[in-house]
C-alpha positions as CSV (number, residue, x, y, z in Angstrom):
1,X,78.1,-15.1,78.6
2,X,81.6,-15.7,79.2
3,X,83.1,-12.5,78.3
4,X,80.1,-10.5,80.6
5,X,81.4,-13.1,83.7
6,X,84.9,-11.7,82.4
7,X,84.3,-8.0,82.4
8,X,82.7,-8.3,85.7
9,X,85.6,-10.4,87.2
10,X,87.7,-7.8,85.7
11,X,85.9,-5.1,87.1
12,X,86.2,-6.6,90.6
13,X,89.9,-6.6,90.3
14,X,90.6,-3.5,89.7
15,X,88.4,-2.1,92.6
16,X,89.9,-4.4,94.5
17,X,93.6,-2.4,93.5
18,X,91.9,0.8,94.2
19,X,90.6,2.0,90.9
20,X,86.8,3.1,90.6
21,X,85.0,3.7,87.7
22,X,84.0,7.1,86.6
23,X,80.0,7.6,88.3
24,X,81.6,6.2,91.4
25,X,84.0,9.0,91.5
26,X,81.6,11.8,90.5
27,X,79.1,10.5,93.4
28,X,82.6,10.9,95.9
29,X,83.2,14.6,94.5
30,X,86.1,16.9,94.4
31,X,89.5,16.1,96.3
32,X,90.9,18.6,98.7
33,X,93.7,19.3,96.2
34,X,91.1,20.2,93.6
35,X,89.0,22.3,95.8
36,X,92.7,24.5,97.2
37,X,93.6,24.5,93.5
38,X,90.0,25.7,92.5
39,X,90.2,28.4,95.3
40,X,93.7,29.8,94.3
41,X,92.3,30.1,91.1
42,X,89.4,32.5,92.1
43,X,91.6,34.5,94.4
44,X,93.8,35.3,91.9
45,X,90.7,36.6,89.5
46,X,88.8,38.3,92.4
47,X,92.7,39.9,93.4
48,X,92.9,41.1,89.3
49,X,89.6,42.2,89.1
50,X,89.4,44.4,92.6
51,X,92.9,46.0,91.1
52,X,91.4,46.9,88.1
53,X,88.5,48.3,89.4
54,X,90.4,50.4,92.0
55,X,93.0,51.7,88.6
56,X,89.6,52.6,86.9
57,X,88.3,54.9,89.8
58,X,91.7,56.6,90.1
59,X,91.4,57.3,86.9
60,X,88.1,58.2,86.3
61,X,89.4,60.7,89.4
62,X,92.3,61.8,88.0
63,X,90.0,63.0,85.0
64,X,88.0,64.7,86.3
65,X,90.2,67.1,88.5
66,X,91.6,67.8,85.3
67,X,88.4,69.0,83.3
68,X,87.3,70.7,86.8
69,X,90.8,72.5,86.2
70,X,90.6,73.0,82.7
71,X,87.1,74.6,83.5
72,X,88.3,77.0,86.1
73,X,90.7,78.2,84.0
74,X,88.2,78.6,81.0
75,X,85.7,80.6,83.8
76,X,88.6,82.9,85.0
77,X,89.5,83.7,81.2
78,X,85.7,84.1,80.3
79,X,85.2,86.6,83.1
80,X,88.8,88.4,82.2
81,X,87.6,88.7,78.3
82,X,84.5,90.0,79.3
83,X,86.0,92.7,81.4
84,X,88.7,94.0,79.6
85,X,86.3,93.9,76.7
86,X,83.9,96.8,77.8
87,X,87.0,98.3,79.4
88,X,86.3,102.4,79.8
89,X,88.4,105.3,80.1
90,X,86.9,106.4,83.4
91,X,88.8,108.3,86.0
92,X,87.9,107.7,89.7
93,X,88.8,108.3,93.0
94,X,90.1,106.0,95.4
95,X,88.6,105.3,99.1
96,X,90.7,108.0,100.3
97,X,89.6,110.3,97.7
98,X,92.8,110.1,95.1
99,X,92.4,110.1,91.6
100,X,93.3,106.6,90.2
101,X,94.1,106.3,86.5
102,X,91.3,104.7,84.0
103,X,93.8,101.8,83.8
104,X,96.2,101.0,86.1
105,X,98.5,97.3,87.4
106,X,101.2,97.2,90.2
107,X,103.2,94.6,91.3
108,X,103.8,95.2,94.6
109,X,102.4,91.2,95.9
110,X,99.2,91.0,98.1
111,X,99.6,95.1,99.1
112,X,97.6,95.7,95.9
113,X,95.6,94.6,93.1
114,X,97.7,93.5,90.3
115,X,95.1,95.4,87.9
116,X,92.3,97.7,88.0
117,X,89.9,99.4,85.3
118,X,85.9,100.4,85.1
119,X,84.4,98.4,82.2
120,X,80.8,98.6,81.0
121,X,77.7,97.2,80.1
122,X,76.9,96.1,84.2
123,X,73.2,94.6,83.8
124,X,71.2,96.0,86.2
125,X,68.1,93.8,86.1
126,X,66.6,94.6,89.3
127,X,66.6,98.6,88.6
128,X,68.7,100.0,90.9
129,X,69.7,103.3,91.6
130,X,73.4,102.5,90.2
131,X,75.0,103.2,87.3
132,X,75.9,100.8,84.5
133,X,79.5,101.6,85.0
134,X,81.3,99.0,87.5
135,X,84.9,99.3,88.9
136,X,86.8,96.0,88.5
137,X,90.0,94.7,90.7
138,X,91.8,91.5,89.9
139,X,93.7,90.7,93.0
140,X,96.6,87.6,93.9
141,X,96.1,86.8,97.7
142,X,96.7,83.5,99.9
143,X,97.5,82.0,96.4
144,X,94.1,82.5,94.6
145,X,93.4,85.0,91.7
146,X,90.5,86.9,92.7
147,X,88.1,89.6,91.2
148,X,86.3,92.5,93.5
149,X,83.8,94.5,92.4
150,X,82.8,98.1,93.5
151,X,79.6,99.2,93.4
152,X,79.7,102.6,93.2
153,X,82.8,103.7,91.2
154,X,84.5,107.2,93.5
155,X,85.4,106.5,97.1
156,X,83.2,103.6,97.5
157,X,84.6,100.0,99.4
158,X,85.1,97.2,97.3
159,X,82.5,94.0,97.7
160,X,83.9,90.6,99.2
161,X,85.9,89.4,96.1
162,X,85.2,85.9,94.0
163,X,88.1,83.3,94.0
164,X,88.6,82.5,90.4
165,X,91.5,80.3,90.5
166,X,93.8,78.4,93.4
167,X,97.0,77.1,93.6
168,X,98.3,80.4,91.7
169,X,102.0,81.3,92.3
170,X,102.4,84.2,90.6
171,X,101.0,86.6,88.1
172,X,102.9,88.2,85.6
173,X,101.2,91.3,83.0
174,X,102.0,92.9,79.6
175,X,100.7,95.5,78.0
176,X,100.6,96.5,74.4
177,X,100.3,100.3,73.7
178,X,98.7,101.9,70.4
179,X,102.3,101.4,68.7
180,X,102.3,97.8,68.5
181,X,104.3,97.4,71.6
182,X,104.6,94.7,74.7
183,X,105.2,96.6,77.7
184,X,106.4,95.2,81.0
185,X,104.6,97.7,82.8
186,X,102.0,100.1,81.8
187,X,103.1,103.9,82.7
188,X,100.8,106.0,80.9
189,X,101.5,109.2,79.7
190,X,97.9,110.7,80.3
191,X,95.3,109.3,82.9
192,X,92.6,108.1,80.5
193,X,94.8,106.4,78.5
194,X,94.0,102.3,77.5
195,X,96.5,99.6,76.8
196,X,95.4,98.0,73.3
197,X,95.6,93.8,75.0
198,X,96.6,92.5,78.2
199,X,98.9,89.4,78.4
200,X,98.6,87.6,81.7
201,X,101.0,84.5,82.5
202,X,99.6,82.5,85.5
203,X,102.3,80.0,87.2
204,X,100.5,77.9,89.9
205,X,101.5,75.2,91.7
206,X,102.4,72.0,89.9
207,X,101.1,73.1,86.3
208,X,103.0,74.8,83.2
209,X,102.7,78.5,83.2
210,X,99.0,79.8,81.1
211,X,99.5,82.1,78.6
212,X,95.9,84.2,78.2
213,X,95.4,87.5,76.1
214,X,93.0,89.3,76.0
215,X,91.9,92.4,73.9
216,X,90.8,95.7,75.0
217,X,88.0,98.1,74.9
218,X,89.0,100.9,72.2
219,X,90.1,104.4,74.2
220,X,91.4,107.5,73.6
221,X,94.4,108.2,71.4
222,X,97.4,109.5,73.0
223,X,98.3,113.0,72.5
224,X,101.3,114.0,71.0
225,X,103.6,116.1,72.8
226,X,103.4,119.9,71.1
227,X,100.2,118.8,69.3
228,X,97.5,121.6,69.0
229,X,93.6,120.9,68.4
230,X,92.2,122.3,65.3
């Protein structure tokens, strides 16, 4: 009985020096220290967690530019394989009624394309009076490979051309004859003559140069200079 008066009277005191027992402090709740430090705390997760979320979405952006890139580029090399592909040796005429070679590239900037040819196999699904034969342009304007179309291969006007890639600088072509050699240009010695592959570096803006090759349709051989039929 003595020691409970004892606790009691000890418990007494030490309210009375300001110390509380541990209920009576839980019932009183947090101090305002505790509740700035508690708040510090959570702006400093919230702070890390909005800056993480913002590097993930630059990311996630970054990476997909790229592969948007990296499928333009695979598009613009699809449509150039296919092309040069079922390349033919077909002479035709110009708007003004020239004869063009069946294969022909200048470098003369935005005046003209930087190649021409007629290439085969054009689908003609809805049955039109056209022929299967199409005459192909690949041009470099305003910084953008393009490729026009003609519908009608001798004096007829090219169709609104199809951007294939942006951001292009410049365009530089080889050729590579029936002897096994790169050419800078491609002077035939006969009109209906065919380069054998067709190198194409692409600078543009920002990027490493692409190196893309491509082979071409088989033509005719070149003939020999003093060569007679049989």
């Amino acid at each position: 009985m003595r020691s409970a008066q004892q606790g009691f009277t000890s418990s007494l005191r030490s309210a009375e020096h300001g110390f509380t027992s541990p209920l009576r402090s839980a019932q009183q709740g947090f101090t305002l220290i505790e509740l700035l430090v508690a708040l510090m705390i959570f702006a400093m997760l919230a702070s890390a967690g909005v800056l993480l979320l913002g590097n993930s979405v630059a990311a996630q952006a970054q990476v997909k530019a790229r592969l948007d890139d990296m499928a333009a580029v695979q598009r613009a090399g699809g449509a150039l394989a296919a092309d040069l592909g079922q390349a033919v040796p077909r002479i035709t005429r110009t708007e003004a009624g020239t004869n063009a070679p069946a294969f022909w590239a200048h470098d003369d900037g935005e005046a003209q394309p930087v190649m021409q040819f007629v290439r085969g196999g054009w689908d003609n699904l809805g049955d039109l009076p056209r022929p299967s034969l199409q005459k192909v342009e690949y041009w470099v304007r305003q910084g953008r490979l393009e490729r026009r179309t003609y519908a009608q291969l001798d004096g007829a006007t090219g169709d609104e051309p199809a951007a294939l890639l942006d951001n292009v600088e410049t365009v530089v072509l080889r050729f590579r004859d029936a002897q096994g050699t790169w050419q800078e240009a491609w002077t035939p010695s006969q009109p209906d003559l065919m380069p054998r592959a067709v190198e194409m570096m692409v600078k543009r803006t920002g990027e490493p140069p692409i190196v893309l090759r491509f082979l071409v349709a088989p033509g005719p051989a070149e003939k020999l200079e003093g060569a007679t039929g049989a």
